[in-house]
N, C-alpha and C positions, 0 to 999 in steps of 0.2 A: 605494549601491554596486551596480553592475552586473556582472552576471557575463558574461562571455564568450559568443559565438552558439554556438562550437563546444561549449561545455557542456550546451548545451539538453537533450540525449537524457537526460545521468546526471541533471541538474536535475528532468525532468519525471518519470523512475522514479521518484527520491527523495521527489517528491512524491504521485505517485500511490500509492505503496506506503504511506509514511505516511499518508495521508487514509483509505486500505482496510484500513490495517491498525486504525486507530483507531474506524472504525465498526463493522468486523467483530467486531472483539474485544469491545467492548462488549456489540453485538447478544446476542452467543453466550452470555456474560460472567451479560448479565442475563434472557436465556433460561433457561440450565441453574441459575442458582443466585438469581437473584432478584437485587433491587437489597438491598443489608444490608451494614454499618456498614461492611466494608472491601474495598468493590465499590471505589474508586477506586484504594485502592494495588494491589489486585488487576488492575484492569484498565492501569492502568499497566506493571507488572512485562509483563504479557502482550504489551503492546506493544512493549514494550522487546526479549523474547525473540521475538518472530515478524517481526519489521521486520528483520531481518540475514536472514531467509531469501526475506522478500517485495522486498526491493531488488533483489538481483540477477537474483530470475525474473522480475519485470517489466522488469528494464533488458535480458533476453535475448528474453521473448517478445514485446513489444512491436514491435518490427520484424518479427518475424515475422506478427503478426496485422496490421498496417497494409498489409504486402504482400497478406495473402489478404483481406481487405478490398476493397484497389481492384482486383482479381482478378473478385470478386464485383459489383463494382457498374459501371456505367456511367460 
């Protein structure tokens, strides 16, 4: 199944949010509390609660930093 070209921008939020949301939180996850017995449901639920706030700020700032991007570059 292929998705549509016009989707690409909500496509690639969705995705970039989830991949950062899932290394972040871990990171963080097993930084402050160590890796112990209920790191995974924990880090699950985490991601589950910070991915509805990381979709929409990367689906809003992301355009905005590819403009100051080629702004910046040559």
């Amino acid at each position: 199944m292929r998705i549509p070209a016009r989707f690409a921008p909500i496509l690639f939020s969705a995705l970039l949010s989830a991949i950062m949301v899932c290394i972040v939180s871990a990171f963080v996850l097993a930084i402050s509390q160590g890796i112990h017995p209920g790191f995974a449901r924990q880090w699950v639920t985490s991601c589950l609660t910070t991915w509805p706030v990381a979709f929409p700020t990367v689906a809003i700032v992301a355009p905005l930093v590819r403009k100051a991007v080629a702004r910046m570059t040559a």
